[in-house]
C-alpha positions as CSV (number, residue, x, y, z in Angstrom):
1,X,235.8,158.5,328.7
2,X,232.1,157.7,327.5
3,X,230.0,160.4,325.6
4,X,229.2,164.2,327.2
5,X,225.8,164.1,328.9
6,X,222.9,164.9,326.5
7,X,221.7,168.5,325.8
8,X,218.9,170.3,324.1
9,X,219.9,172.7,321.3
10,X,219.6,176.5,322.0
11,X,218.1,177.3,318.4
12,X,217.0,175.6,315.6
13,X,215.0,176.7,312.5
14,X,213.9,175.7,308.5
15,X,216.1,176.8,306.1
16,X,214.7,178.0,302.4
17,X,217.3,176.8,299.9
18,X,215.5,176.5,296.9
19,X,214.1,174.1,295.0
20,X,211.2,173.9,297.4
21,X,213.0,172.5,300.0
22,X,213.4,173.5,303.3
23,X,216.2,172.2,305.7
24,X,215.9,171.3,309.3
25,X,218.8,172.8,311.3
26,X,219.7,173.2,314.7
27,X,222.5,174.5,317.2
28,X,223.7,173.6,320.6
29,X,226.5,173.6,323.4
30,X,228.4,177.1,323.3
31,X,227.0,180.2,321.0
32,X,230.2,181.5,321.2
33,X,232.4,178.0,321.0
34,X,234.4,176.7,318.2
35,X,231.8,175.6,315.1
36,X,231.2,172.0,314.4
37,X,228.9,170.9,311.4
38,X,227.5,167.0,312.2
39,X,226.5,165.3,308.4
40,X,224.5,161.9,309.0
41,X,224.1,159.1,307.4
42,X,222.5,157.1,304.7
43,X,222.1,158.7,302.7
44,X,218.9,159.5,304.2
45,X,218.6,158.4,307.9
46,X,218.4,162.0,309.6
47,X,220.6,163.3,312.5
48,X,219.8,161.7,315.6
49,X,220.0,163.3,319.2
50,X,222.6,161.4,320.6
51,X,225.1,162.6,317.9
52,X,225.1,166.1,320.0
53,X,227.7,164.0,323.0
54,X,230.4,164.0,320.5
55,X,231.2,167.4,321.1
56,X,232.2,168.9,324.6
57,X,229.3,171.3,324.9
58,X,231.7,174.3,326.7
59,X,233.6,174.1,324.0
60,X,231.9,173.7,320.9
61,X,229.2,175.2,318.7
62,X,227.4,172.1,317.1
63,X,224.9,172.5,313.9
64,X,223.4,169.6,313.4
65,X,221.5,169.3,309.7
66,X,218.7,166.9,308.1
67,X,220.1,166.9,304.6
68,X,217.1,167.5,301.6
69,X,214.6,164.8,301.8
70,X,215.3,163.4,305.1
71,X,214.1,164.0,309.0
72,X,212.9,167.2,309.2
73,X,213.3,168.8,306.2
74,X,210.8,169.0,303.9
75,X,209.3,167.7,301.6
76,X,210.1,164.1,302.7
77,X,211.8,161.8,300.4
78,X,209.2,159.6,301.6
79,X,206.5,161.6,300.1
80,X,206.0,160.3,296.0
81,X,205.2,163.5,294.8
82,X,209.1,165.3,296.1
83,X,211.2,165.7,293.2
84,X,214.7,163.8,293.9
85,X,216.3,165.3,291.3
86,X,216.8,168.3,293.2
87,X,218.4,166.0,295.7
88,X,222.0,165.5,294.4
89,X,225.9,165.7,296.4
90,X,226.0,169.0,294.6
91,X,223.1,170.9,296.2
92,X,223.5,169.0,299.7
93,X,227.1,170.7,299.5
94,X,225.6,173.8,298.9
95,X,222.5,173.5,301.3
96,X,225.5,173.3,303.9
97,X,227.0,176.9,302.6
98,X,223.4,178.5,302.7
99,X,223.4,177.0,306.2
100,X,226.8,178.6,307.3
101,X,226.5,182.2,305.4
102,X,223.2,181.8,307.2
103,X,224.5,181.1,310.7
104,X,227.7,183.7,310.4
105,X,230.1,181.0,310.4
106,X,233.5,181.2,308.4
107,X,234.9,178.1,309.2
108,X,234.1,174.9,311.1
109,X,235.2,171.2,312.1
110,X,232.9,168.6,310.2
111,X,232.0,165.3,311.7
112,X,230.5,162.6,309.3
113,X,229.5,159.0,309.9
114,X,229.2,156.5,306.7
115,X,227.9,158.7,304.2
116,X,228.2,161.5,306.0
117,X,232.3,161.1,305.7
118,X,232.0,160.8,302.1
119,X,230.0,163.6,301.8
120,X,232.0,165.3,304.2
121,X,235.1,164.4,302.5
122,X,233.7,165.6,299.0
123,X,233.0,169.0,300.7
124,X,236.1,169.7,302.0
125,X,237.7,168.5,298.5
126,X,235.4,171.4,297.2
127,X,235.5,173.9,300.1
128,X,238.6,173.6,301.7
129,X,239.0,176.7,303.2
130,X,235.2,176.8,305.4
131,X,236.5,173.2,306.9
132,X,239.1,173.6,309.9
133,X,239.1,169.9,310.9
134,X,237.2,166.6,309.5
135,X,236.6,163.8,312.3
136,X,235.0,160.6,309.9
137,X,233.8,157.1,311.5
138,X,232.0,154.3,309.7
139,X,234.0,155.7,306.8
140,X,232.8,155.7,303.2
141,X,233.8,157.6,299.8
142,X,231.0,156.9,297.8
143,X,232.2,155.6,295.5
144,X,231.0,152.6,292.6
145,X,232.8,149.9,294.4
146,X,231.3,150.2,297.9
147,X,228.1,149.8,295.8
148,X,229.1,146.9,294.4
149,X,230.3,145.3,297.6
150,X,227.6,146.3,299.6
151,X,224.7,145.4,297.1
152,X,226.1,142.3,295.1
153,X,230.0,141.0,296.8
154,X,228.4,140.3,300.2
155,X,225.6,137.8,298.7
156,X,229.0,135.4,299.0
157,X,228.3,135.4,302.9
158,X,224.8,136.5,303.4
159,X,223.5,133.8,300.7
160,X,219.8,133.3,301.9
161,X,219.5,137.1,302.5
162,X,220.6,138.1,299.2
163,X,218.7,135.5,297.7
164,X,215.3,137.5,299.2
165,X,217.0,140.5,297.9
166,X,217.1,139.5,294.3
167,X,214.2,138.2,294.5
168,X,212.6,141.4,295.3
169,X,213.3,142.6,291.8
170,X,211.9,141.7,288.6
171,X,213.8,138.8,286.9
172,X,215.3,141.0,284.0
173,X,216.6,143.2,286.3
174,X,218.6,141.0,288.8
175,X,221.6,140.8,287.0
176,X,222.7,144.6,287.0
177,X,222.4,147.6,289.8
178,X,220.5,146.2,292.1
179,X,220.7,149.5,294.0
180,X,219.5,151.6,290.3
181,X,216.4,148.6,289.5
182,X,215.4,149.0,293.7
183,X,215.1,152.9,292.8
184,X,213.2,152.4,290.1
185,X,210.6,150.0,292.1
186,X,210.8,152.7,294.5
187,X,209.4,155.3,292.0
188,X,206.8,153.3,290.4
189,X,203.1,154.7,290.9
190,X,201.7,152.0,293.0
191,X,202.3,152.4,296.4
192,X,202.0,148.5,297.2
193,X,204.8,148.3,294.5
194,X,206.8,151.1,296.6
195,X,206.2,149.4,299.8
196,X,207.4,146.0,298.8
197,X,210.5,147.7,297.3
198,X,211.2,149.6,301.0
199,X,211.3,146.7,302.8
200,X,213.5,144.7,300.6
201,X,215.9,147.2,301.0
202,X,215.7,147.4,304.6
203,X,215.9,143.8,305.9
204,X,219.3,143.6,303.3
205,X,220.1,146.5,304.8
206,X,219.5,145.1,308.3
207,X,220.8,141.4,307.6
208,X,224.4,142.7,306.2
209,X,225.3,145.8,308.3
210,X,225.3,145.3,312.2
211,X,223.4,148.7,313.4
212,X,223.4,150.1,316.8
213,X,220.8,149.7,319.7
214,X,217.7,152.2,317.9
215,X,218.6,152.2,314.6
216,X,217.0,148.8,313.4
217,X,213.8,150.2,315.0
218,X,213.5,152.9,313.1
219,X,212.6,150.7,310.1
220,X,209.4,149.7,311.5
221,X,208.0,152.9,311.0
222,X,206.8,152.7,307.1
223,X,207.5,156.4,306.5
224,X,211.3,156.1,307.5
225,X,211.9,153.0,305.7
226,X,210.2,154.3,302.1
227,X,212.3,157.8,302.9
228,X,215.5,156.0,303.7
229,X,215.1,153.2,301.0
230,X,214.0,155.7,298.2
231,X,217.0,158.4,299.5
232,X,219.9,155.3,299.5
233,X,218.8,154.1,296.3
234,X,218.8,157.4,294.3
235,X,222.3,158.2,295.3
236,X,223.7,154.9,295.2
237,X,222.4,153.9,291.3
238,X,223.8,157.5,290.1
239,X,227.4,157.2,290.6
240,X,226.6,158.8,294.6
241,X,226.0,162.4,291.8
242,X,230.0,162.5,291.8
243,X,230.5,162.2,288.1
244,X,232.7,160.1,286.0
245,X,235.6,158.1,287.0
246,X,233.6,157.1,290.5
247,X,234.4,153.3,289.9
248,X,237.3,153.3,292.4
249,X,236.0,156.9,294.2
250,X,236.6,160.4,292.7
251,X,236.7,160.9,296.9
252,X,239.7,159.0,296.8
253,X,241.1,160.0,293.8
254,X,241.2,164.0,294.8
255,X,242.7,163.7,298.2
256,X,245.6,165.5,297.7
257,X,242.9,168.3,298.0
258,X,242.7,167.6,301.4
259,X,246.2,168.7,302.3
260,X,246.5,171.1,305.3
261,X,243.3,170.0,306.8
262,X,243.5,167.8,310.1
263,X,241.6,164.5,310.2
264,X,241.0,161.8,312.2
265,X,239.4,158.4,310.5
266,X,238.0,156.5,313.4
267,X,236.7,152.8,311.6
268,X,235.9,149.5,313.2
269,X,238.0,146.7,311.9
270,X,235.2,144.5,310.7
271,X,233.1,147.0,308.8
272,X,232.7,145.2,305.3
273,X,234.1,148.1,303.7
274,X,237.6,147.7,304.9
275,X,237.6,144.6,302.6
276,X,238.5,147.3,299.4
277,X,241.2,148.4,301.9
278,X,239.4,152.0,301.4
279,X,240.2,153.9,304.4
280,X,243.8,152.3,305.2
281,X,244.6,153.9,300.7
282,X,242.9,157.2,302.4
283,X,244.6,157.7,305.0
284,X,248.3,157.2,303.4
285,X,247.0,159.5,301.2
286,X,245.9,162.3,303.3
287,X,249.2,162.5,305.3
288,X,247.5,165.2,307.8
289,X,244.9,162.4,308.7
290,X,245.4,159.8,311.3
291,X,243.7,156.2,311.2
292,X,242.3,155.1,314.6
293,X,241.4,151.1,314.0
294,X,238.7,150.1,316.8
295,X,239.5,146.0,316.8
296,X,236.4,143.7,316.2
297,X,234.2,146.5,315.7
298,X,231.8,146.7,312.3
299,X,230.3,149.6,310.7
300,X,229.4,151.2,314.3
301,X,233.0,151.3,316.0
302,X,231.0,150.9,319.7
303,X,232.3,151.8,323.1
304,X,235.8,152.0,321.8
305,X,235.1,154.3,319.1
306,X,233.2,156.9,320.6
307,X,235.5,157.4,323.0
308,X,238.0,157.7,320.2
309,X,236.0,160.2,318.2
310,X,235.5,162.2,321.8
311,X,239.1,162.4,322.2
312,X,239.3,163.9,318.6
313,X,236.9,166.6,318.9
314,X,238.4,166.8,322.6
315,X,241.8,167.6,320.6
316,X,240.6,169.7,318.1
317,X,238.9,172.1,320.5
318,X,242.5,173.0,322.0
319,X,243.6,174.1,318.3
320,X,243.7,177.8,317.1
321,X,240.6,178.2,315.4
322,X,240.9,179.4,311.7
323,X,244.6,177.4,311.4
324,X,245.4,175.1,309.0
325,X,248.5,172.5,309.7
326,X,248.9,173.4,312.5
């Protein structure tokens, strides 16, 4: 099946929605199509180009979004001076309804990888009737958990790498968060200090989760890495902003709230995440999702998954649009 061919978008702009931020947006495929809302990464990495094939381009209307801090949008997370604590689950979630009051949209599908499906997740738990559909890969919840596992359970088989990545941190702090004390390095005036604390984070980053051809690259460039580091960090030591009782995932804990709305949960068997059994507990309790398993696949599901998450979109473009369970 493969992806669609790649396009350009039609329109894009910068979105005002307070705070002094301004979002990067943009549309593509069919003005008149049904309305698709891509959420990336990270939190932090920016939408990338080739997430516009997941969408058949006759049929869809596809707004793609920097959330606050990240890409595009301004100011950059990257940038000291922005103020991150106007950069929270809460005003992403309602960045995204500025963006669709601001676009005329009443409803739309919404397609998340990794963070992006816990954030898109949250928001339909909050908005449920602007979402019409949810299609999720490299599936997260955001919750305390996946922290853990992610910054302390995998030293157990990446021992040398997570020896470099405690050491990265003073000695006092290498015993708690490591994700809260990197944020704090992250913060500190000196720029050296900052730097040193980016690139920690990235080559853990890099040596635990298997990324797609590109994305490694990307960490190169200083500017994305302190962005992306500084972005991760700040959500990941604050509970992911989704309040109390996150340990096992206030995502997971609401999704009864998801009833009615259509999902498919495309994940890769070997992405370290399915070791808390996450996604397989989501999906039994979403009983309008189905669970596509992509076998010896990690965090990216590859080959097998795209053309999984194409046929999704693919299906959900036949539905009526505005219907729910149907």
């Amino acid at each position: 099946m493969g992806l669609y061919p790649e396009i350009e978008p039609y329109d894009h702009g910068m979105l005002d929605v307070g705070d002094g931020n301004r979002v990067y947006w943009e549309t593509c495929g069919n003005p008149r199509g049904k309305p698709a809302l891509v959420l990336h990464g990270g939190p932090g990495s920016g939408v990338r180009p080739n997430y516009r094939r997941y969408f058949d381009p006759a049929a869809y209307r596809v707004v793609l979004l920097d959330q606050r801090g990240a890409g595009r949008s301004t100011p950059p997370a990257s940038d000291p001076a922005t103020d991150m604590s106007v950069n929270t689950t809460a005003h992403v979630m309602a960045d995204l309804e500025r963006l669709r009051a601001h676009l005329g949209i009443d409803r739309w599908l919404v397609w998340g990888l990794s963070w992006g499906s816990a954030l898109g997740l949250r928001y339909a738990q909050t908005h449920p009737g602007v979402v019409s559909e949810l299609v999720l890969t490299g599936v997260a919840i955001g919750s305390n958990a996946e922290v853990a596992l992610l910054t302390r359970g995998l030293g157990q088989i990446f021992p040398e790498a997570f020896e470099d990545f405690l050491a990265g941190l003073p000695a006092d702090e290498r015993d708690g968060n490591p994700a809260a004390a990197y944020n704090r390095l992250l913060e500190s005036p000196d720029p050296e200090v900052r730097e040193r604390a980016a690139r920690a984070w990235t080559d853990w980053e890099t040596a635990t989760i298997p990324a797609p051809p590109g994305s490694v690259a990307r960490f190169e460039d200083p500017g994305f890495r302190r962005g992306f580091a500084r972005t991760v960090t700040h959500y990941w030591g604050n509970d992911h902003f989704l309040g109390e009782g996150n340990d096992e995932g206030v995502v997971l804990r609401d999704a009864h709230l998801l009833k009615g709305i259509p999902g498919t949960l495309v994940q890769g068997s070997l992405d370290f995440g399915n070791l808390l059994g996450i996604v397989w507990r989501l999906h039994h309790a979403w009983p309008d999702s189905e669970l596509v398993i992509v076998d010896e696949a990690g965090h990216d599901a590859g080959a097998v998954g795209d053309d999984a998450l194409v046929a999704a979109t693919d299906r959900y473009a036949r539905r009526l649009r505005g219907t729910r369970g149907a």
